[in-house]
MDTraj code that builds the backbone (N, CA, C; nanometers):
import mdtraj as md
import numpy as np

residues = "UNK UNK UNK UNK UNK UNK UNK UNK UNK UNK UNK UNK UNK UNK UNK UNK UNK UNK UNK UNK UNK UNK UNK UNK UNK UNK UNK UNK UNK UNK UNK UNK UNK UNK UNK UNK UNK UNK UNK UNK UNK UNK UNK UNK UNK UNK UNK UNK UNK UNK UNK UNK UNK UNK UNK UNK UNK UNK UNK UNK UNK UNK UNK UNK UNK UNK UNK UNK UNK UNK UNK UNK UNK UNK UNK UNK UNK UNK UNK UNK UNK UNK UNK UNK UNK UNK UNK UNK UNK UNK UNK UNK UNK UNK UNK UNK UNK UNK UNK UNK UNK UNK UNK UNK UNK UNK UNK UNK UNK UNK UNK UNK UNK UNK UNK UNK UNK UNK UNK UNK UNK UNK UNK UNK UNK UNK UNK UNK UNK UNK UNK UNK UNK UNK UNK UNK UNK UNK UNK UNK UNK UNK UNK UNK UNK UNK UNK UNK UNK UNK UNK UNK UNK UNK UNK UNK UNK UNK UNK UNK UNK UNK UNK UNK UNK UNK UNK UNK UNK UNK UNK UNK UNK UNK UNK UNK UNK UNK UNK UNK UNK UNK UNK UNK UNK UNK UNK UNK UNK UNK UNK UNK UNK UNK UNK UNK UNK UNK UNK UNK UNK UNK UNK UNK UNK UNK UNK UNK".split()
xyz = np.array([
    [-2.5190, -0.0934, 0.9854],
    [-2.4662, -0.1162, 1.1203],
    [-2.4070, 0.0138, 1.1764],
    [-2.4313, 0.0261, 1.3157],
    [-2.3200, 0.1359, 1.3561],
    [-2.1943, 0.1226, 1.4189],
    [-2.1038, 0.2444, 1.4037],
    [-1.9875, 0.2591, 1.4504],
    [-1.9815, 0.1233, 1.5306],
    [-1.8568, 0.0550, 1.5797],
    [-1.8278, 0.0044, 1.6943],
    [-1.7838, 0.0998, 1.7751],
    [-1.7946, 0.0252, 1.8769],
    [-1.7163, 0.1340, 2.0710],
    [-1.5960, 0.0468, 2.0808],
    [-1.4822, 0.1705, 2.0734],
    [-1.3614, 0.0987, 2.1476],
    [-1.3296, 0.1150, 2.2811],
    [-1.3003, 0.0108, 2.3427],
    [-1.2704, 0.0435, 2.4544],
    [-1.1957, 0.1065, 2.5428],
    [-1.2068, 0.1945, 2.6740],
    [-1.1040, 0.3109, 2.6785],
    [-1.0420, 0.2499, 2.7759],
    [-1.1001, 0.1235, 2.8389],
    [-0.9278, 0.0903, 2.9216],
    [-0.8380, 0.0593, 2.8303],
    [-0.6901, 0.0550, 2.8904],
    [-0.5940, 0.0483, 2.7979],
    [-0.5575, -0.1240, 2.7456],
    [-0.5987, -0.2337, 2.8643],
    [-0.5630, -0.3367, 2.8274],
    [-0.6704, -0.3470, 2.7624],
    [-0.8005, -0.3687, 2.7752],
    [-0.9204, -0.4334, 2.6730],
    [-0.8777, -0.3485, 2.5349],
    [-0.8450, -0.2097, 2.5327],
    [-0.8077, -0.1265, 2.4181],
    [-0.7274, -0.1982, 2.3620],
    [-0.5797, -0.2084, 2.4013],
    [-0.5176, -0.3293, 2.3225],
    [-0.5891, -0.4267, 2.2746],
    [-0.6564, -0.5261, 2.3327],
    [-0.6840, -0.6366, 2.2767],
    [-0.7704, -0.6406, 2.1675],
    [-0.8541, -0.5221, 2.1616],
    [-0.9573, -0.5294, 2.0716],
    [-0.8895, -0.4637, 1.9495],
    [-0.7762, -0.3950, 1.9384],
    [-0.6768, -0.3528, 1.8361],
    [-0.6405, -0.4451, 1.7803],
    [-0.5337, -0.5188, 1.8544],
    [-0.4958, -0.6629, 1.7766],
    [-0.5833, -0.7339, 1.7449],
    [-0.7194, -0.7281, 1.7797],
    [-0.7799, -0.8735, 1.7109],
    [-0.8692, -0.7477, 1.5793],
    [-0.8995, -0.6466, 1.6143],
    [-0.9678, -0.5304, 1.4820],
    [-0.8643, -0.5952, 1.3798],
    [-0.7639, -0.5237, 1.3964],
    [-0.6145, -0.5811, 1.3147],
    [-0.5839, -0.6926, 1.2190],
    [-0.6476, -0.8258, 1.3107],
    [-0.6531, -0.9770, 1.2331],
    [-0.7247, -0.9681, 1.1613],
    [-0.8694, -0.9196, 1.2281],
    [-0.9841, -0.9395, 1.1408],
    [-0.9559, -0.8505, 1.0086],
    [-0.8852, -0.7162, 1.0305],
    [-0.9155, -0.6716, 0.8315],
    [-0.7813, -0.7530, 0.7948],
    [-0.7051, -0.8251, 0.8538],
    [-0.5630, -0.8367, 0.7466],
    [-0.6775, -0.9312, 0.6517],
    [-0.7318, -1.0580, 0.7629],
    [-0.7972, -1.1786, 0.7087],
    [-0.8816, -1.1423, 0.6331],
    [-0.9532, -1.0322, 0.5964],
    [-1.0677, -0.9557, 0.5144],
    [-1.0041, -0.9373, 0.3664],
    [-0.8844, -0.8416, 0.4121],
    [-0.7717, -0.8460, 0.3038],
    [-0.7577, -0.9519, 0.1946],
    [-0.7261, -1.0492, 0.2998],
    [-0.6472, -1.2070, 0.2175],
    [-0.8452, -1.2295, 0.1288],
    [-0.9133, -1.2359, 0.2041],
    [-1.0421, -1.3140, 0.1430],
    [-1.0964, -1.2448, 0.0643],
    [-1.0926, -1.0642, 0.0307],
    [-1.1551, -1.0347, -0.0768],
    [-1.0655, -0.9942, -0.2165],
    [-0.9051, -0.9962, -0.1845],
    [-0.8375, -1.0099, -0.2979],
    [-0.8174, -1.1146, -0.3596],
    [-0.9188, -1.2567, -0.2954],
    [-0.9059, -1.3808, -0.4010],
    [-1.0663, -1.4072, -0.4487],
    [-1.1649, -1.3447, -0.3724],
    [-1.2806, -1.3498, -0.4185],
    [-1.3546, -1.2238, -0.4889],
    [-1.2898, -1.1173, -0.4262],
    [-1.3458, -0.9897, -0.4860],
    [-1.4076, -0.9235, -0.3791],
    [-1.3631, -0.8052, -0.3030],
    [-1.4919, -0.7204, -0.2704],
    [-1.6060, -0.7129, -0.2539],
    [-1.6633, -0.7062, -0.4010],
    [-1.8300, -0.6852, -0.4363],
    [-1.8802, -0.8276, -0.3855],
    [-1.7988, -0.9104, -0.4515],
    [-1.8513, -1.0625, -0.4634],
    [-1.8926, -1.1014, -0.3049],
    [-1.7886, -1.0812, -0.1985],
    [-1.8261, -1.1227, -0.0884],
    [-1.8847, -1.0481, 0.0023],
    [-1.9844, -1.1426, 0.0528],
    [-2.0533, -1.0807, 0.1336],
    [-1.9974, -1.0554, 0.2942],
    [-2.0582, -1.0484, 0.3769],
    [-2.0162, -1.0332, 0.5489],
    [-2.0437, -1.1715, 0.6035],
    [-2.1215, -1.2517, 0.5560],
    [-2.1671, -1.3853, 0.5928],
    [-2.0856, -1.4884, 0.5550],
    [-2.0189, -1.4644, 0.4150],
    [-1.8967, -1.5368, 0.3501],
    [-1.7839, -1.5605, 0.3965],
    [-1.7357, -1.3781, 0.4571],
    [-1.6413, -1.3338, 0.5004],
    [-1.6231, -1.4352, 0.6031],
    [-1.6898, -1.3886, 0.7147],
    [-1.7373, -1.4669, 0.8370],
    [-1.7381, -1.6094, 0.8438],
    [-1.7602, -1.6950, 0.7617],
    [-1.7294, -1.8457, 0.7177],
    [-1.6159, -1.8581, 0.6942],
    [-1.5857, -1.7793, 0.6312],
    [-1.4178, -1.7588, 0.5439],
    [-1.3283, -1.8206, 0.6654],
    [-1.3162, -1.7008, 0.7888],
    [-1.1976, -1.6837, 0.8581],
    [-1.2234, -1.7224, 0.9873],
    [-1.3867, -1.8284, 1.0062],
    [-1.3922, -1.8796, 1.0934],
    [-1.4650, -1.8087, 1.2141],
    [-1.5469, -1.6947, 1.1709],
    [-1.5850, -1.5916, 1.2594],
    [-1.7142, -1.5730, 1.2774],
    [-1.8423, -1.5617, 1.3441],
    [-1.9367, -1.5247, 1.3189],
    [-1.9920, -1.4027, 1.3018],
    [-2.0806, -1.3423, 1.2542],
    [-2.0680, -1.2377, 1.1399],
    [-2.1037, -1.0862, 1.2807],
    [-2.1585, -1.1635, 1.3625],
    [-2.1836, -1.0463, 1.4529],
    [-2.0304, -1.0078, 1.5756],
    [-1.9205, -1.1157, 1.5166],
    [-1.8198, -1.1067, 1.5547],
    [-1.7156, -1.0359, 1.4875],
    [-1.7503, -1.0157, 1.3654],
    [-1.6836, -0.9170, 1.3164],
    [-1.7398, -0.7356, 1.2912],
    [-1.8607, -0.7889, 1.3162],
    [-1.9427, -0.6435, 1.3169],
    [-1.8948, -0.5767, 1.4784],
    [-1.8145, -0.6814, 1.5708],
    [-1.8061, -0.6130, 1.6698],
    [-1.6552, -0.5088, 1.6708],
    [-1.6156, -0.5430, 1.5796],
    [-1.4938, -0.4680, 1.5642],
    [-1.4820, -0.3629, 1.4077],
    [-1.5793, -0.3902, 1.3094],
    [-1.6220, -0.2968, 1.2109],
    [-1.7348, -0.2888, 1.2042],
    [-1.8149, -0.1693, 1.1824],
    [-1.9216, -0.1000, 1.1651],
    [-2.0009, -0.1601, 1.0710],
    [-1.9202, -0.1701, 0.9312],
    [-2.0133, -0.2462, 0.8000],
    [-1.9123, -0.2129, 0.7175],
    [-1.9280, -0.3090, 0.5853],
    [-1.8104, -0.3587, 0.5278],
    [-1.7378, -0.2012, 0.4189],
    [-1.7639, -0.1276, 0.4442],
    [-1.7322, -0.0081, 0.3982],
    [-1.6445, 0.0001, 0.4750],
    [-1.6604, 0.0243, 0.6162],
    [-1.5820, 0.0848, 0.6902],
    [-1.4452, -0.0270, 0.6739],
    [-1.4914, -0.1534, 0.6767],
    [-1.3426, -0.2414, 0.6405],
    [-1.3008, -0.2393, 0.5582],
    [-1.3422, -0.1614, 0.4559],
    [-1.2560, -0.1327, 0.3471],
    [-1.1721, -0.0205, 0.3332],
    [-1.2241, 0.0939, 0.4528],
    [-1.1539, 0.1635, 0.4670],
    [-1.0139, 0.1556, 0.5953],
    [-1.0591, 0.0050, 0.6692],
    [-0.9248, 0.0270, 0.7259],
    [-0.8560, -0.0767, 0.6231],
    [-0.8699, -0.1565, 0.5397],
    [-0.7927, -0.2291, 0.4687],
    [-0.7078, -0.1186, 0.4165],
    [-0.7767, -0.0154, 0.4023],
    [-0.6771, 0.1155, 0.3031],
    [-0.5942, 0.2007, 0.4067],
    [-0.6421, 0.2035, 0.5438],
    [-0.5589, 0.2573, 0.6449],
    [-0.4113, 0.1435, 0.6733],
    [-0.4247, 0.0478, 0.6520],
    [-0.3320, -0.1013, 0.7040],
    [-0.2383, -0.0522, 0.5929],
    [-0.2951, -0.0546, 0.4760],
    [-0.1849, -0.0296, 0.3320],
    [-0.1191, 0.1372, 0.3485],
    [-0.1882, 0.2184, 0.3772],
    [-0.1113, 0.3510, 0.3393],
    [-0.0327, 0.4067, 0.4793],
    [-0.1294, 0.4055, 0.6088],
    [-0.0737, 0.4523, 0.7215],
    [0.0959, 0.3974, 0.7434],
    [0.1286, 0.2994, 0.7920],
    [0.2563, 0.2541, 0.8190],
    [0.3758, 0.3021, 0.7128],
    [0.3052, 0.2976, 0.5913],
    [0.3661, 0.3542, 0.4592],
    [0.4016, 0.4560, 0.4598],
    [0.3146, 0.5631, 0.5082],
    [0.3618, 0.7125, 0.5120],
    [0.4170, 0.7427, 0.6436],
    [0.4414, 0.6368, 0.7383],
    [0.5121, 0.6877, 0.8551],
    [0.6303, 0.6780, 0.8447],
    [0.6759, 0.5422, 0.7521],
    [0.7830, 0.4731, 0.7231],
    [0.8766, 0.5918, 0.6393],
    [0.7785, 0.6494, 0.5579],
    [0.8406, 0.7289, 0.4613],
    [0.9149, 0.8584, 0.5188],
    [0.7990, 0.9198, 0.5920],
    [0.8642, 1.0124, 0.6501],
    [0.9670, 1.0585, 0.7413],
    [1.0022, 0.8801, 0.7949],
    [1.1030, 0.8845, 0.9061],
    [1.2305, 0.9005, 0.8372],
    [1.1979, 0.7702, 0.6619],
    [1.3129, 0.8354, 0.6028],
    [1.3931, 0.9431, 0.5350],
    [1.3023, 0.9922, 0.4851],
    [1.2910, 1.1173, 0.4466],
    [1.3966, 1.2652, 0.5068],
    [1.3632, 1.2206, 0.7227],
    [1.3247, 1.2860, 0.7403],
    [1.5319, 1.2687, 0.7899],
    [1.6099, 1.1806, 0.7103],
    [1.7625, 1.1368, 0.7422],
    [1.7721, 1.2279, 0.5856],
    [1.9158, 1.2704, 0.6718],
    [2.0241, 1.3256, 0.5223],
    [2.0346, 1.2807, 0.4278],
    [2.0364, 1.2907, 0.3001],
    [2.0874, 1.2036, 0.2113],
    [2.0796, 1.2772, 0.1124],
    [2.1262, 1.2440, -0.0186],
    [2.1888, 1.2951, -0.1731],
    [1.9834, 1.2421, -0.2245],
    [1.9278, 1.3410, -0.2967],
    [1.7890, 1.2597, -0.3919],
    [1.7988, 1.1471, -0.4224],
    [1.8720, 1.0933, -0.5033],
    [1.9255, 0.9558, -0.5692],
    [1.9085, 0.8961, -0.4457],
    [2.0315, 0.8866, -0.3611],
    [2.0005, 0.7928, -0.2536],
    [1.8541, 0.7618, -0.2224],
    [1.8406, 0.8947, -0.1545],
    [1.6901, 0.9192, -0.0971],
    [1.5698, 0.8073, -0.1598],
    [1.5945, 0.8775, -0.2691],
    [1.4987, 0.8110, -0.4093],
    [1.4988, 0.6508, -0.4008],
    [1.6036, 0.5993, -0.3921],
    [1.6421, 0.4091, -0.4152],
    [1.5770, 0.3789, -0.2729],
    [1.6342, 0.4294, -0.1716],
    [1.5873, 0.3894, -0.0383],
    [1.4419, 0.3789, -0.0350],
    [1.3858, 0.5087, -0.0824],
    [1.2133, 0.5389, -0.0783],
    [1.1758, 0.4031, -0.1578],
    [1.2281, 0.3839, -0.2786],
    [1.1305, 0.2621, -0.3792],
    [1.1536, 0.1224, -0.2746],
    [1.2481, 0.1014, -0.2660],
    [1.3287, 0.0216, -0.1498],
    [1.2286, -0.0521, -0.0675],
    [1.1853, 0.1013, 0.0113],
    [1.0653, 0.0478, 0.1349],
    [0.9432, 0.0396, 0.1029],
    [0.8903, 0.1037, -0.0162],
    [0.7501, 0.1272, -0.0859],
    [0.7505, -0.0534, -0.1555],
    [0.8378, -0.1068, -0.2330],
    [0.8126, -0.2159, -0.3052],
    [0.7584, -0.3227, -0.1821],
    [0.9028, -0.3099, -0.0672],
    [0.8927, -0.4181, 0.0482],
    [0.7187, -0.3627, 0.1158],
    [0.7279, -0.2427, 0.1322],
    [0.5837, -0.2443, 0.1868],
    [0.4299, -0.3190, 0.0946],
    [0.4917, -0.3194, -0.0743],
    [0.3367, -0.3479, -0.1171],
    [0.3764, -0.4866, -0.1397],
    [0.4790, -0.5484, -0.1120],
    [0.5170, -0.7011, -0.1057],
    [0.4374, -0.7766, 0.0252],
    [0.4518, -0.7185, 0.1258],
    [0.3889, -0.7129, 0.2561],
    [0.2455, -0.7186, 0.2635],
    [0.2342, -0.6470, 0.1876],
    [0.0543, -0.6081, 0.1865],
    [0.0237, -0.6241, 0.0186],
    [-0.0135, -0.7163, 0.0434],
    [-0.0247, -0.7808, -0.1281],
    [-0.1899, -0.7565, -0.1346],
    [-0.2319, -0.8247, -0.0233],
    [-0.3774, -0.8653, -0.0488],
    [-0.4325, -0.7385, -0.0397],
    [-0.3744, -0.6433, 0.0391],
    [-0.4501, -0.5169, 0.0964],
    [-0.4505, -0.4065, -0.0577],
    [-0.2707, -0.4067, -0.1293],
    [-0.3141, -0.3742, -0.2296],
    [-0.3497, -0.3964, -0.3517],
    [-0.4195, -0.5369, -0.3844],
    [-0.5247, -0.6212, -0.5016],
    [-0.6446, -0.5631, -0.4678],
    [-0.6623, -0.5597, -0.3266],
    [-0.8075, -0.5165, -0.3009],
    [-0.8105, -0.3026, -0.3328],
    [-0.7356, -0.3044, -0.2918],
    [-0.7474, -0.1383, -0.3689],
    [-0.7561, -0.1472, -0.4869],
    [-0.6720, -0.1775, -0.5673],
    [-0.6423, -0.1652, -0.7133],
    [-0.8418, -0.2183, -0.7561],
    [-0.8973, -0.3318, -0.6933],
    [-0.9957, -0.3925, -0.7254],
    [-1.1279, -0.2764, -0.6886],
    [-1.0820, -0.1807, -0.6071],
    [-1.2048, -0.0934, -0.5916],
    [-1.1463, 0.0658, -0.6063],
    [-1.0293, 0.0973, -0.6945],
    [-0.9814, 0.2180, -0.6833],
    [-1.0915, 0.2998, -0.7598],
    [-1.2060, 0.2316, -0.8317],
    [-1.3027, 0.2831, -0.9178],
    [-1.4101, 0.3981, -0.7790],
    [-1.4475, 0.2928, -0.6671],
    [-1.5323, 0.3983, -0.5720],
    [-1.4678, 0.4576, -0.4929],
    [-1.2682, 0.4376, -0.4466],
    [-1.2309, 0.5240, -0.3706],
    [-1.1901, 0.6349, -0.4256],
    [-1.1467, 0.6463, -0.5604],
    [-1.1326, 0.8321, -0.6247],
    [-1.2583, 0.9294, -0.6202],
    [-1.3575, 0.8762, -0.5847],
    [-1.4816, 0.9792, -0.5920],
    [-1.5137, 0.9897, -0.4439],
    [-1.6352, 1.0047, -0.3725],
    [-1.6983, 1.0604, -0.2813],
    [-1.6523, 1.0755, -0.1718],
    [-1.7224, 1.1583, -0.0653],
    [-1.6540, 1.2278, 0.0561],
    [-1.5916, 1.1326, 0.1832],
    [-1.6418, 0.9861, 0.1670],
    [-1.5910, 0.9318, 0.2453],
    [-1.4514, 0.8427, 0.2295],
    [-1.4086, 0.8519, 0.1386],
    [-1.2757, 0.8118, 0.0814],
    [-1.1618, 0.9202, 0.0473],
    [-1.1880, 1.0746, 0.1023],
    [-1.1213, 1.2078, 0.0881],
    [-1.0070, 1.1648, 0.1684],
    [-0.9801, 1.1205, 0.2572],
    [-0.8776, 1.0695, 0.3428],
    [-0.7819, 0.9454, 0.3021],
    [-0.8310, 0.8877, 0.2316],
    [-0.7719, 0.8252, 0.1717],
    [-0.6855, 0.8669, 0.0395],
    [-0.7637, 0.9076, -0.0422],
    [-0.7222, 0.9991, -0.1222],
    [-0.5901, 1.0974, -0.1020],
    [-0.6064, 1.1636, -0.0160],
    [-0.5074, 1.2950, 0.1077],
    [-0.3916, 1.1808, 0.1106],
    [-0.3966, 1.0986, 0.1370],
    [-0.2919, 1.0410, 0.1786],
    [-0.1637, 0.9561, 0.0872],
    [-0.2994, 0.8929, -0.0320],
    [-0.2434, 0.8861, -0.1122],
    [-0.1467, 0.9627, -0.1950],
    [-0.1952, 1.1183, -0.1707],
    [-0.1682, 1.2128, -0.2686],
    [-0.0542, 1.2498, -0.2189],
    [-0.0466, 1.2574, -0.0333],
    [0.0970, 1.2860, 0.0295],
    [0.1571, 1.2071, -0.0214],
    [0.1955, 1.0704, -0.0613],
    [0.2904, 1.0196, -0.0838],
    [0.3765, 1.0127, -0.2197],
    [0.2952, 1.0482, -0.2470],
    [0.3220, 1.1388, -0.4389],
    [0.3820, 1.2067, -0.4499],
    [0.3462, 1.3224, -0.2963],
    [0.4014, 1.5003, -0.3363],
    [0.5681, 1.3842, -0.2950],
    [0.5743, 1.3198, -0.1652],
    [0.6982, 1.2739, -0.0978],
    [0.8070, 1.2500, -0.2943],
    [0.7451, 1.1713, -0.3371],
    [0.8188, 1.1254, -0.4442],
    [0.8258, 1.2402, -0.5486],
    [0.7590, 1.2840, -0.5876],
    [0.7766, 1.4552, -0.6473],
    [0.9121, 1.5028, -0.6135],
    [0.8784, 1.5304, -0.4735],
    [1.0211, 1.6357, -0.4288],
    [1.1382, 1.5539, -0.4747],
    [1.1694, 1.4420, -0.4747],
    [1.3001, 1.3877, -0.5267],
    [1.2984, 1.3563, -0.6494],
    [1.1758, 1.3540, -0.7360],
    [1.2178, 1.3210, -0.8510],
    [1.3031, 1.4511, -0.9360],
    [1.2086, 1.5858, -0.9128],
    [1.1612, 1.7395, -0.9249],
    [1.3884, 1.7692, -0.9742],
    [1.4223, 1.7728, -0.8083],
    [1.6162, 1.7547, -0.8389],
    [1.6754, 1.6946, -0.9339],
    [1.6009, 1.5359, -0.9438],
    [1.6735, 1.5051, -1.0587],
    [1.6630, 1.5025, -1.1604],
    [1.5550, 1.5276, -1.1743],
    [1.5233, 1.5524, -1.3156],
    [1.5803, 1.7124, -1.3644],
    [1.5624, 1.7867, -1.2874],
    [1.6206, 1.9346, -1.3313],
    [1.7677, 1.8969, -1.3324],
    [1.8526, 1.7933, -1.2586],
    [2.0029, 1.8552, -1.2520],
    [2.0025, 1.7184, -1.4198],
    [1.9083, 1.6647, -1.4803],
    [1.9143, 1.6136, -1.6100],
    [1.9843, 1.4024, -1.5742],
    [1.9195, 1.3834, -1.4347],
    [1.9639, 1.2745, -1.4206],
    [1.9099, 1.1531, -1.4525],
    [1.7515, 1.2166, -1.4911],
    [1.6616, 1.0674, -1.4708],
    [1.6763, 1.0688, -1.6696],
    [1.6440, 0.9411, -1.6677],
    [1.6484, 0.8718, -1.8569],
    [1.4739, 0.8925, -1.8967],
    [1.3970, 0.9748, -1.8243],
    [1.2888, 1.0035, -1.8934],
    [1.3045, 1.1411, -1.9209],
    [1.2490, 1.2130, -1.9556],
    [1.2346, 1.3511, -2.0408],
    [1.1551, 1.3746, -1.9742],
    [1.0575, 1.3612, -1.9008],
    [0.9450, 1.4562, -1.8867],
    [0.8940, 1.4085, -1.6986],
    [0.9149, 1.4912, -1.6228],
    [0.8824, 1.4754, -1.4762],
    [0.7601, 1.3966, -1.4285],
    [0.6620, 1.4634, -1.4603],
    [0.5726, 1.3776, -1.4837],
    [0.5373, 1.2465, -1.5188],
    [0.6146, 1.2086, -1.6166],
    [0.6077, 1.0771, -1.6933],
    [0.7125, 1.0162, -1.6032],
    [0.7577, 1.0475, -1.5418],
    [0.8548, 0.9482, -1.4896],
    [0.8016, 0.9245, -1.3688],
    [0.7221, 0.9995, -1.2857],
    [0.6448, 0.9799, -1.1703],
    [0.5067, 0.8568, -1.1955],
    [0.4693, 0.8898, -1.2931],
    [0.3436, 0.7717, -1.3062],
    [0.4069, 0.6584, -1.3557],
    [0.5753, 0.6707, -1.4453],
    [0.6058, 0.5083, -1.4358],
    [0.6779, 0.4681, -1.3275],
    [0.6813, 0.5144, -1.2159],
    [0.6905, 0.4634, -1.1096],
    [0.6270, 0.4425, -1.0553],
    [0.4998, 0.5023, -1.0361],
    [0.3812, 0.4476, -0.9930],
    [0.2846, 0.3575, -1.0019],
    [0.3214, 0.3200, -1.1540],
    [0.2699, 0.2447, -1.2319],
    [0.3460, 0.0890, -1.2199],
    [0.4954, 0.1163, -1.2157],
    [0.5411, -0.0500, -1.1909],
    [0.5369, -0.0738, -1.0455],
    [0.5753, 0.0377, -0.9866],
    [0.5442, -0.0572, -0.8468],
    [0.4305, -0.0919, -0.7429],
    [0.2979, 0.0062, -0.8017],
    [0.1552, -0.0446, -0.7912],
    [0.1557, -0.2015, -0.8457],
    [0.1867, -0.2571, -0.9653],
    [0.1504, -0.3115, -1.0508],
    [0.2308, -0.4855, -0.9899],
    [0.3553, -0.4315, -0.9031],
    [0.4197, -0.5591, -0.8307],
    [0.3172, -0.6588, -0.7782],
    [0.2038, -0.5989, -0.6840],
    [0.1152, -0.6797, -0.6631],
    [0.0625, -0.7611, -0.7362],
    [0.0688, -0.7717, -0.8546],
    [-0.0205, -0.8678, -0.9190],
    [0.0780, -0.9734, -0.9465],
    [0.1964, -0.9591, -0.9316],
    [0.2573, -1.0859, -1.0358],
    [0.4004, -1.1198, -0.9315],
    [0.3800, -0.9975, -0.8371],
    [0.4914, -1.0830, -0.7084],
    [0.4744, -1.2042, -0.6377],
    [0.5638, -1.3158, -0.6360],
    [0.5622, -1.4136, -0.5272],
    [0.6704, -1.4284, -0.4695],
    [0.5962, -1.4672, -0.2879],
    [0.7284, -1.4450, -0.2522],
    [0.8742, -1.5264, -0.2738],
    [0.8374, -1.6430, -0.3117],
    [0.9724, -1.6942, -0.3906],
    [0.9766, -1.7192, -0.4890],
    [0.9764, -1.6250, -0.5583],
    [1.0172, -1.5838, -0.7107],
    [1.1852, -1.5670, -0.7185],
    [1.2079, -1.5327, -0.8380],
    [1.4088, -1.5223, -0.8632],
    [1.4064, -1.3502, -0.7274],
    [1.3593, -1.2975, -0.7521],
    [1.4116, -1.1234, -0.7250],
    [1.3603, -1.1120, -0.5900],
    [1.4310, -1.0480, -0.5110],
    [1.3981, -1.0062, -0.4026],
    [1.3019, -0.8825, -0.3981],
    [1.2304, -0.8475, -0.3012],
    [1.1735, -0.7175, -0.3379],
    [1.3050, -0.6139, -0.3434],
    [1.4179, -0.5895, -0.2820],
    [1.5509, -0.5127, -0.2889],
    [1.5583, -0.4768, -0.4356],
    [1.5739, -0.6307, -0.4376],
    [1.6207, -0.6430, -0.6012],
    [1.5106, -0.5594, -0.7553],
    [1.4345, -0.5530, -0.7022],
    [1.2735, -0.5545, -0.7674],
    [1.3118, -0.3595, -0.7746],
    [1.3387, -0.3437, -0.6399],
    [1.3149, -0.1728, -0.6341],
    [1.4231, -0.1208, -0.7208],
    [1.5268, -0.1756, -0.7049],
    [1.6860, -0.1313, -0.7691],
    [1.6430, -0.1304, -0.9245],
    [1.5659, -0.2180, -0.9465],
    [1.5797, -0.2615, -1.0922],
    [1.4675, -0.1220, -1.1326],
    [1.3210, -0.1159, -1.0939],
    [1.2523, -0.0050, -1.1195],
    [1.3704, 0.1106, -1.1059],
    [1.3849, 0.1602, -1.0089],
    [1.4946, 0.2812, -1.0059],
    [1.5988, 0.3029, -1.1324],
    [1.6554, 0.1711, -1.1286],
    [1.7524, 0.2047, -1.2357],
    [1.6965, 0.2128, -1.4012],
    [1.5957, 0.1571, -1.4176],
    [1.5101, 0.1657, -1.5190],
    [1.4299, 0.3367, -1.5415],
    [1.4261, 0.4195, -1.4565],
    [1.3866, 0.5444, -1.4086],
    [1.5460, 0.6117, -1.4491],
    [1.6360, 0.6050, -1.4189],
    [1.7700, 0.6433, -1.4087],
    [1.8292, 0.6343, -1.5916],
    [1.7777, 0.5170, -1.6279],
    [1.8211, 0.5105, -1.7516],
    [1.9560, 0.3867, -1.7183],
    [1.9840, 0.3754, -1.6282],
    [2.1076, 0.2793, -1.5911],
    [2.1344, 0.1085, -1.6175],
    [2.2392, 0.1164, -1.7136],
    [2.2296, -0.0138, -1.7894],
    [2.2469, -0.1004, -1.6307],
    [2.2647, -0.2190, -1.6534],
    [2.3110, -0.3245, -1.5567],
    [2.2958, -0.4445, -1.6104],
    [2.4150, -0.5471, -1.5756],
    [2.4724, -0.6321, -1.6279],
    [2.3619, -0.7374, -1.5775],
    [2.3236, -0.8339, -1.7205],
    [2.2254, -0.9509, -1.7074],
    [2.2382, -1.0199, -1.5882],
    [2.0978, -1.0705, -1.5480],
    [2.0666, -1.1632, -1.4102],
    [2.0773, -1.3027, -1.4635],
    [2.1544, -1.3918, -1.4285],
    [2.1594, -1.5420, -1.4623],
    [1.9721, -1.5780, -1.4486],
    [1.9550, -1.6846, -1.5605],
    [1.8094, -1.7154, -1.5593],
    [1.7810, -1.8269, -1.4348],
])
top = md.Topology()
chain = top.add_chain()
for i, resn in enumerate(residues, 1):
    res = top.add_residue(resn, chain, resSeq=i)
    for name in ("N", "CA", "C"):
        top.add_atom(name, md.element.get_by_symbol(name[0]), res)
traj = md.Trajectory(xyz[None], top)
């Protein structure tokens, strides 16, 4: 299929945003319970009540919706980040706040990130997923720079910079799979606890 045309008046432009918008959240929700590969555009399209040349009118072909499923998950993420970032604060702080909004963001976007995790195999390789990639990678360097302080001024309970960056990356990628939203922990609660687990910082038992 090719590109879609967006429209350059500003009201039809809106409208066809918000409904582009529905259509990948709903893409989201339907291929992190069926799979990606598994579904087709015809499925999809049954799925969420759409006919299939109705969603081709707002994505190109299902590549390309997979690449805004990955724009929905990272964009807002790295805007979010940088606004905070971009306020005063002590690393530590910095640091709790950052996991803070990163947990609440992949709490938010659950489906968007099952479906990454479910195809992170074809987005680390070829040229059309480089942007994705880039972006991912900005948000790494973001967490770098604060880990980098504390770990040199000897604050974090891991030994090794590195290793403490991928187990953060690692539990709070990993929230998606086993978060609900009414479970005991808040996502707040969820980030504090990773952080302080990073920190080395005891804290007094959670009633069961």
């Amino acid at each position: 299929m090719a590109a879609t045309t967006r429209p350059t008046r500003p009201r039809l432009r809106e409208r066809y945003d918000r409904r582009q918008d529905a259509v990948v959240r709903a893409a989201a929700r339907v291929f992190a319970h069926r799979g990606y590969d598994q579904t087709t555009i015809q499925e999809l399209a049954a799925s969420i009540d759409l006919a299939a040349g109705g969603i081709y009118h707002y994505v190109g072909s299902k590549e390309q919706l997979l690449e805004l499923i990955c724009d929905q998950l990272m964009g807002p993420l790295l805007e979010r980040a940088r606004v905070l970032l971009a306020e005063a604060a002590e690393p530590d702080a910095q640091l709790r706040a950052l996991v803070r909004l990163w947990v609440e963001h992949v709490t938010e976007h659950r489906d968007h990130m099952l479906v990454f995790q479910q195809e992170r195999h074809v987005i680390e390789r070829g040229a059309r997923w480089r942007r994705i990639r880039e972006d991912r990678k900005r948000f790494e360097q973001m967490l770098e720079g604060l880990i980098a302080p504390l770990h040199a001024a000897g604050r974090l309970g891991v030994a090794d910079e590195r290793l403490a960056l991928a187990a953060l990356l690692g539990m709070v990628n990993h929230t998606a799979q086993w978060y609900r939203p009414r479970g005991r922990l808040s996502p707040a609660e969820i980030a504090d606890g990773y952080v302080d687990l990073l920190f080395g910082a005891p804290r007094a038992p959670v009633d069961p």
